[in-house]
N, C-alpha and C positions, 0 to 999 in steps of 0.2 A: 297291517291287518291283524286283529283280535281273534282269536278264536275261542270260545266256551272250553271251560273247563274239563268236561269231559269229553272233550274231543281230541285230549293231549295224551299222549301214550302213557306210561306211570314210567315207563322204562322202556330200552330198546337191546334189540339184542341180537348182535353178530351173529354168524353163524358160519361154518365152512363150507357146507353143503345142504342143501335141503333134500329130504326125503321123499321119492317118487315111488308111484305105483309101479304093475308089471304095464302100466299101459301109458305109462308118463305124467300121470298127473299127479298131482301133492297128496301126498300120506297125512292128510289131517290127523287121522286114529295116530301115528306115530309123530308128528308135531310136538303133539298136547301131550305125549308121553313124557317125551323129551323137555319141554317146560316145567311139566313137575319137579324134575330132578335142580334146573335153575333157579327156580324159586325154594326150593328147603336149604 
């Protein structure tokens, strides 16, 4: 099976832990932080 170009990730990336709220769900705002620092 083919997939479109932009449907492939550029990169992928491990991580040890993901970041949660005080209510359990994903810290987007602190994700995206944390991306920055892996892409410079």
């Amino acid at each position: 099976m083919k997939f479109p170009r932009y449907w492939v990730p550029d990169a992928f990336v491990r991580a040890d832990s993901v970041p949660k709220t005080s209510v359990g769900k994903l810290d987007k705002v602190r994700m995206r932080a944390g991306q920055s620092e892996i892409t410079d």
